[in-house]
RODO-2510 file (C-alpha; in nm, 4 decimals, decimal comma):
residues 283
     n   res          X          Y          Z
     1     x     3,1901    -2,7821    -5,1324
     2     x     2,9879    -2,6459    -4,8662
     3     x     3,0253    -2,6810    -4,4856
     4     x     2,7315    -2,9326    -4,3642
     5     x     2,5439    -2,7464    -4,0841
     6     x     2,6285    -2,9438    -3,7430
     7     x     2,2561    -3,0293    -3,5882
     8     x     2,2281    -2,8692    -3,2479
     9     x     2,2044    -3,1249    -2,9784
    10     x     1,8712    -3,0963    -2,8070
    11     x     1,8732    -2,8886    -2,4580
    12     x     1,7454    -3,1165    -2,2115
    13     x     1,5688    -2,9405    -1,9040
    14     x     1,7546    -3,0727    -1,5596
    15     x     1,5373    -2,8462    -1,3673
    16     x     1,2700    -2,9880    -1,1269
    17     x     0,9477    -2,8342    -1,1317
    18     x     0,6283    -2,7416    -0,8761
    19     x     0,3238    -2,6459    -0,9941
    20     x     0,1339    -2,4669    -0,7044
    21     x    -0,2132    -2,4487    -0,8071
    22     x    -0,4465    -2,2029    -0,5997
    23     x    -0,8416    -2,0805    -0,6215
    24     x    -0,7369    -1,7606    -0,5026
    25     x    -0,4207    -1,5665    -0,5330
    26     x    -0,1782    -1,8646    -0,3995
    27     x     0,0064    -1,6184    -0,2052
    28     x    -0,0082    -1,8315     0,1260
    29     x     0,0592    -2,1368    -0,0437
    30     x     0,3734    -2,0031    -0,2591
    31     x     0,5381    -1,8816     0,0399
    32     x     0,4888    -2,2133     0,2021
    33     x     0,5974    -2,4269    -0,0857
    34     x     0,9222    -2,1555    -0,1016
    35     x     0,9572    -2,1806     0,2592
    36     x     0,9920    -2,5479     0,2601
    37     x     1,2355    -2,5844    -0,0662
    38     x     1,4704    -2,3661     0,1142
    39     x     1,5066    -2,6786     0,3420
    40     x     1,6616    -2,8369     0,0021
    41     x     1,9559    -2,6037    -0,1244
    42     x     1,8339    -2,6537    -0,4358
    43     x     1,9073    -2,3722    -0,7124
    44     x     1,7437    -2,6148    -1,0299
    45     x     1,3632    -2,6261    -0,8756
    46     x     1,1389    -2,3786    -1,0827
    47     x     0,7863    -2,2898    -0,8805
    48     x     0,5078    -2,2008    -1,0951
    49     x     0,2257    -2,0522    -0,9806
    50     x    -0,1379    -2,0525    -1,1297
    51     x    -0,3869    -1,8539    -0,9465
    52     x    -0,7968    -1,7866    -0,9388
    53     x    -0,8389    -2,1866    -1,0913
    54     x    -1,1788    -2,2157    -1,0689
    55     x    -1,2941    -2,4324    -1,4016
    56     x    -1,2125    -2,8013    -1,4223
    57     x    -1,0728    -2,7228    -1,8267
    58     x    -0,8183    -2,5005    -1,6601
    59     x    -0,7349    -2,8257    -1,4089
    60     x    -0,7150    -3,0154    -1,6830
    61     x    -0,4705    -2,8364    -1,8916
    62     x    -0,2764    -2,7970    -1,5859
    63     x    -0,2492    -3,1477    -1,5096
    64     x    -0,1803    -3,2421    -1,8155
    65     x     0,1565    -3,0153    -1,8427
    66     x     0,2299    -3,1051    -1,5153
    67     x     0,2598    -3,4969    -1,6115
    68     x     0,4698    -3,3882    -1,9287
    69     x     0,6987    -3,1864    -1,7551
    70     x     0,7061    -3,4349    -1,4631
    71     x     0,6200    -3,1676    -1,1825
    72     x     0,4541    -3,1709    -0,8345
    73     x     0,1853    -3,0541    -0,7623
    74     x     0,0736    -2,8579    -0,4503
    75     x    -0,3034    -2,7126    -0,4092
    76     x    -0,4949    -2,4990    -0,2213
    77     x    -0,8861    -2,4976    -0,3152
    78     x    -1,1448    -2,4904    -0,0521
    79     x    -1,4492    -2,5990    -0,2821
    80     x    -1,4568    -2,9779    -0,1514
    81     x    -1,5633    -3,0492    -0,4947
    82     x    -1,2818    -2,9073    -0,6489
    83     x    -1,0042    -3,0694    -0,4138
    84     x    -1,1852    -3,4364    -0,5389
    85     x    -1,1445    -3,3386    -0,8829
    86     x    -0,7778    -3,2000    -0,8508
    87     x    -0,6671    -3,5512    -0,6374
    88     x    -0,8700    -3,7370    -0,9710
    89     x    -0,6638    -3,6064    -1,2533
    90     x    -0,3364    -3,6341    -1,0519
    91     x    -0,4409    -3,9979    -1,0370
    92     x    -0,5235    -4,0525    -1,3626
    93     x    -0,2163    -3,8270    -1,5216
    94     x    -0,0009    -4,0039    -1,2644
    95     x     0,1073    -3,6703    -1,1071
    96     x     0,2667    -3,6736    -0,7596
    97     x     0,0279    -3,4334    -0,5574
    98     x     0,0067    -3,2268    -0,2080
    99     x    -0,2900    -3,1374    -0,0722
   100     x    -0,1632    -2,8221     0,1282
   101     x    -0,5449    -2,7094     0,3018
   102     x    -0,7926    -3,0118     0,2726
   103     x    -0,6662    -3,2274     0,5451
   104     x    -0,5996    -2,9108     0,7707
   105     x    -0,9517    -2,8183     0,6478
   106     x    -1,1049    -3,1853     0,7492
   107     x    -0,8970    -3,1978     1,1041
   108     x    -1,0925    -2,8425     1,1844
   109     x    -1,4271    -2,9778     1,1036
   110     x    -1,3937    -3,2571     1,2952
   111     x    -1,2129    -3,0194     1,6123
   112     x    -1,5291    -2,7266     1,5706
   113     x    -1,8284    -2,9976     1,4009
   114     x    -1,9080    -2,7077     1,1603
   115     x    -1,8581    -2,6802     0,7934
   116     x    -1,6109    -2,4576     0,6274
   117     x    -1,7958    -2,1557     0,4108
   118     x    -1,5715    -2,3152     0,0906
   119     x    -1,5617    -1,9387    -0,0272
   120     x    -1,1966    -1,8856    -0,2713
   121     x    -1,0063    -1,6104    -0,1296
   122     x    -1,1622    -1,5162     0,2107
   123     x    -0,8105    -1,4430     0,3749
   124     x    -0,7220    -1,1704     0,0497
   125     x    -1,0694    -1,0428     0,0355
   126     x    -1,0350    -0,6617     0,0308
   127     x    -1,3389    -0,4315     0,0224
   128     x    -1,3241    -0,1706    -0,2009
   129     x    -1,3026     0,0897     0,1416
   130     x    -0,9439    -0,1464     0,1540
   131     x    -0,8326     0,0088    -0,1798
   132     x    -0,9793     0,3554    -0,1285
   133     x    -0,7503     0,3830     0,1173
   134     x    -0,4476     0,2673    -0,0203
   135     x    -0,4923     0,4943    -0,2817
   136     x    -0,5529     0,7973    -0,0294
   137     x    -0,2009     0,6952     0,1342
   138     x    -0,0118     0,6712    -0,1860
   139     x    -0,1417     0,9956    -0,3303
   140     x    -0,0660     1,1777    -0,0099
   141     x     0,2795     1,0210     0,0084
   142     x     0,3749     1,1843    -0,3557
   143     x     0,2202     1,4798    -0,2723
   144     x     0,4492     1,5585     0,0551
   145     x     0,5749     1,9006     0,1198
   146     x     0,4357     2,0219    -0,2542
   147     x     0,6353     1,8089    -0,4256
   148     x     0,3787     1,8086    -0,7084
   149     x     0,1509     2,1171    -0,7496
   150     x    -0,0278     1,9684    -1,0633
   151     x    -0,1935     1,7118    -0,8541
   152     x    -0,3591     1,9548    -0,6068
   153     x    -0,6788     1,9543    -0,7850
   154     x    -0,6968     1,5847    -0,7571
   155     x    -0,6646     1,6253    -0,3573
   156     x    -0,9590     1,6257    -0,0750
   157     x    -0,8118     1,8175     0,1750
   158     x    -0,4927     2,0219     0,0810
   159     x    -0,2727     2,1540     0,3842
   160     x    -0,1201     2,5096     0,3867
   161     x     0,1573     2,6050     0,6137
   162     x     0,5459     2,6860     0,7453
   163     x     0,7536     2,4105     0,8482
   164     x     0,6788     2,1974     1,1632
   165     x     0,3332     2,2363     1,1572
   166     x     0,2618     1,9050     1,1344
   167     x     0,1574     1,8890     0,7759
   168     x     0,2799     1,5439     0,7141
   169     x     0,1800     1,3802     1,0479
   170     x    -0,1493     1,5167     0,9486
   171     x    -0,1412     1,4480     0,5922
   172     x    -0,0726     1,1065     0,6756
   173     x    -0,3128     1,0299     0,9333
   174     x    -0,6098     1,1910     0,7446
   175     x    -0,5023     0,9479     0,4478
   176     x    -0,5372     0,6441     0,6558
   177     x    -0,9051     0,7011     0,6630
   178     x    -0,9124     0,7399     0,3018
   179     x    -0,9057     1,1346     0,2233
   180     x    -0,5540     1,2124    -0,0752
   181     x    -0,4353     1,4838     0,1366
   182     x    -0,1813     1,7347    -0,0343
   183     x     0,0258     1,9994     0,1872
   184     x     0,1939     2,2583     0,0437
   185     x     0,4758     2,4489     0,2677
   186     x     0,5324     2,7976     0,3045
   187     x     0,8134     2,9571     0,2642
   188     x     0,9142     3,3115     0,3659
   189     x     0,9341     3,5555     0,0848
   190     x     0,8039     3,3051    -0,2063
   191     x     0,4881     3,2848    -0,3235
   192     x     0,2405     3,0007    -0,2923
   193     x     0,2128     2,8071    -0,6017
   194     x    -0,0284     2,9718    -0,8613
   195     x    -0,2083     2,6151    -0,8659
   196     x    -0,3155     2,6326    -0,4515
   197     x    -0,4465     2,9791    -0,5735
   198     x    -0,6859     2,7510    -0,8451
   199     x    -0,8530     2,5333    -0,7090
   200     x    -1,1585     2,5006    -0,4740
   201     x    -1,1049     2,7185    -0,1798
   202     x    -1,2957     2,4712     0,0405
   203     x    -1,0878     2,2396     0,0908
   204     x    -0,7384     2,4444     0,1815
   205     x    -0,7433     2,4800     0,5374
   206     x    -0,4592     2,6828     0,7187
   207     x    -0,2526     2,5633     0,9899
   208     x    -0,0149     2,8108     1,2473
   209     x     0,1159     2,7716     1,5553
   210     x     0,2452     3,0201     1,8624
   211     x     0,6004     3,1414     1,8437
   212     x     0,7451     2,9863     2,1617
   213     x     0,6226     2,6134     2,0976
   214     x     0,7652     2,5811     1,7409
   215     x     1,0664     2,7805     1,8658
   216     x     1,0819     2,4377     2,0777
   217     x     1,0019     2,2359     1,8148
   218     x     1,2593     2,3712     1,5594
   219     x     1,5389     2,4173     1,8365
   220     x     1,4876     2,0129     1,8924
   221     x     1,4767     1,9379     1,5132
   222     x     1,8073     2,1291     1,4739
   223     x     1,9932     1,8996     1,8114
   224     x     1,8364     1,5618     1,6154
   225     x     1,9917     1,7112     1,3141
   226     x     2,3300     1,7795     1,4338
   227     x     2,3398     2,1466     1,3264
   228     x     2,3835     2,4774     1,5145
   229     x     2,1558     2,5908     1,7335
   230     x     2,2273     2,9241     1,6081
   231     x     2,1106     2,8578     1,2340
   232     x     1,7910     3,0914     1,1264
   233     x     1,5709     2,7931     1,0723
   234     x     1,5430     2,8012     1,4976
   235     x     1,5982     3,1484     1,5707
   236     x     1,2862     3,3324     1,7329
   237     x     1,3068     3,6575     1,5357
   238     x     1,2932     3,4492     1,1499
   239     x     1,0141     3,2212     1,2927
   240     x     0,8091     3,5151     1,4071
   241     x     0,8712     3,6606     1,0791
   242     x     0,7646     3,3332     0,9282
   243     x     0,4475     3,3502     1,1094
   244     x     0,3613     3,7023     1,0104
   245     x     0,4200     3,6097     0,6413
   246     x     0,1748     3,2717     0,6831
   247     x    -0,0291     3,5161     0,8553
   248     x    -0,0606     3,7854     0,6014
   249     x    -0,1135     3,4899     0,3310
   250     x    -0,3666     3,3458     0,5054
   251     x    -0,5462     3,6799     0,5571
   252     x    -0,5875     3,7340     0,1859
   253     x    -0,7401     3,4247     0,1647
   254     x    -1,0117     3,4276     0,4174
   255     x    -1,2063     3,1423     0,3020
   256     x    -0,9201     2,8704     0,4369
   257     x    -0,9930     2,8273     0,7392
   258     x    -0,6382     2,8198     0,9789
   259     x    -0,6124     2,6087     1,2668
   260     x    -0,3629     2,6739     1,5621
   261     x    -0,2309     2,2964     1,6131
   262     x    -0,0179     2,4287     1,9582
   263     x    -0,0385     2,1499     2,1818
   264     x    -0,2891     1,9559     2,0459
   265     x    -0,2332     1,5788     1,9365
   266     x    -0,2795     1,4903     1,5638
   267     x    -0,5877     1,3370     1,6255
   268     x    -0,7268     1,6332     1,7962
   269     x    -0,6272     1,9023     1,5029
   270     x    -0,7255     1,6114     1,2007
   271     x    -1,0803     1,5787     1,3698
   272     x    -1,1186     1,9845     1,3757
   273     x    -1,0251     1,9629     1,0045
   274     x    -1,2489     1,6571     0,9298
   275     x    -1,5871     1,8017     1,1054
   276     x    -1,5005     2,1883     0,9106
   277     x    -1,4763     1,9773     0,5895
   278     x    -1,7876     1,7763     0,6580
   279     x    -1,9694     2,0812     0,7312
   280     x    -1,8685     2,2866     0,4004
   281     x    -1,9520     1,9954     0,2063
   282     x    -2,2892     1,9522     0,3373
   283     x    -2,3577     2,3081     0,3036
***
């Protein structure tokens, strides 16, 4: 005779929930609402978050899990219209409610006697200048010291030179303003990679530097390092040797143009290389 299957006992949900409802990207209000429930100790509370809730069948739905699952809800809207329609349903689903901006939001019309704009998302908006840059920053931070060659056709500006010639600082400050900067080291007695040699010439610019200033430069990269002031790396005769091999590479490429960065701030050298760019382009 079989074995009657036992029927499961239903899993009943102990955990408290908060709906934070937003008409932008909720950000500010989730990391209030989490801010505040640390006050509690409380591991069973589950936030949810529903962002860009803009159409009153979206509030609706909302609402209407809310009251089934028994959850508070916290809101951020700035349409006034929107806020009215929000404190409504809560009303009529019974639905315990915060409204985390519109009495801030009425206490500051009444302290400036203006009207708020009531535009979603002001504080995240982000121009697409915003992004361009971001982009520019990450590219140049993957392309550091030639880590990958591939990519160097995919670069604005492309750095060429021997260590401690500020190819990163520069890299880095160039991407700020939105330009995916690549540099690519050189190293004595090894070629260039064959992809620097392929693409457009107009955009590689050189950079050198006099003997006795990156002998200073090297000697106090080698004390911050803890090594021995006698390694090659910060000796005068392999740096000068250094120089005559970026030198002789940058000779057989006369179309980079090289730029002596000794003693000159990054800001200095990046606007040289910034106004040569500008003027090859418009050429």
């Amino acid at each position: 005779m079989p074995v009657p299957t036992p029927t499961p006992t239903p899993t009943i949900d102990h955990r408290r929930h908060v709906f934070v409802i937003s008409d932008a990207t909720g950000e500010t209000a989730e990391k209030v609402v989490r801010a505040a429930l640390l006050q509690f100790n409380l591991a069973d509370v589950e936030l949810r978050l529903y962002t860009r809730v803009r159409l009153e069948a979206e509030m609706r739905a909302i609402i209407a899990r809310a009251n089934s699952e028994q959850a508070l809800v916290v809101f951020t809207v700035v349409s006034s219209s929107h806020r009215e329609l929000l404190r409504r349903l809560c009303d009529e689903e019974n639905v315990d409610s915060v409204d985390l901006i519109g009495s801030l939001m009425a206490k500051l019309t009444l302290f400036l006697g203006v009207q708020p704009r009531g535009v979603p998302g002001l504080l995240h908006a982000l121009s697409d200048e915003y992004f361009r840059r971001v982009e520019a920053v990450e590219f140049t931070v993957r392309n550091d010291d030639g880590r990958e060659p591939r990519n160097l056709p995919k670069a604005d500006l492309v750095l060429v030179g021997i260590s401690r010639t500020s190819k990163t600082p520069l890299s880095t400050f160039m991407a700020q303003k939105g330009y995916k900067v690549a540099n690519v080291p050189l190293v004595l007695g090894i070629d260039p990679p064959p992809e620097l040699l392929q693409i457009d010439s107009r955009k590689i610019f050189g950079l050198t530097i006099k003997p006795e200033a990156l002998l200073q430069i090297r000697q106090a990269r080698l004390r911050n390092l803890g090594m021995p002031s006698g390694t090659s790396y910060g000796q005068r005769d392999h740096i000068l040797e250094e120089i005559a091999f970026a030198q002789t590479i940058f000779r057989q490429h006369p179309s980079w143009p090289v730029i002596d960065i000794t003693g000159k701030a990054v800001e200095e050298t990046a606007a040289d290389i910034l106004r040569l760019h500008k003027q090859e382009r418009d050429q």
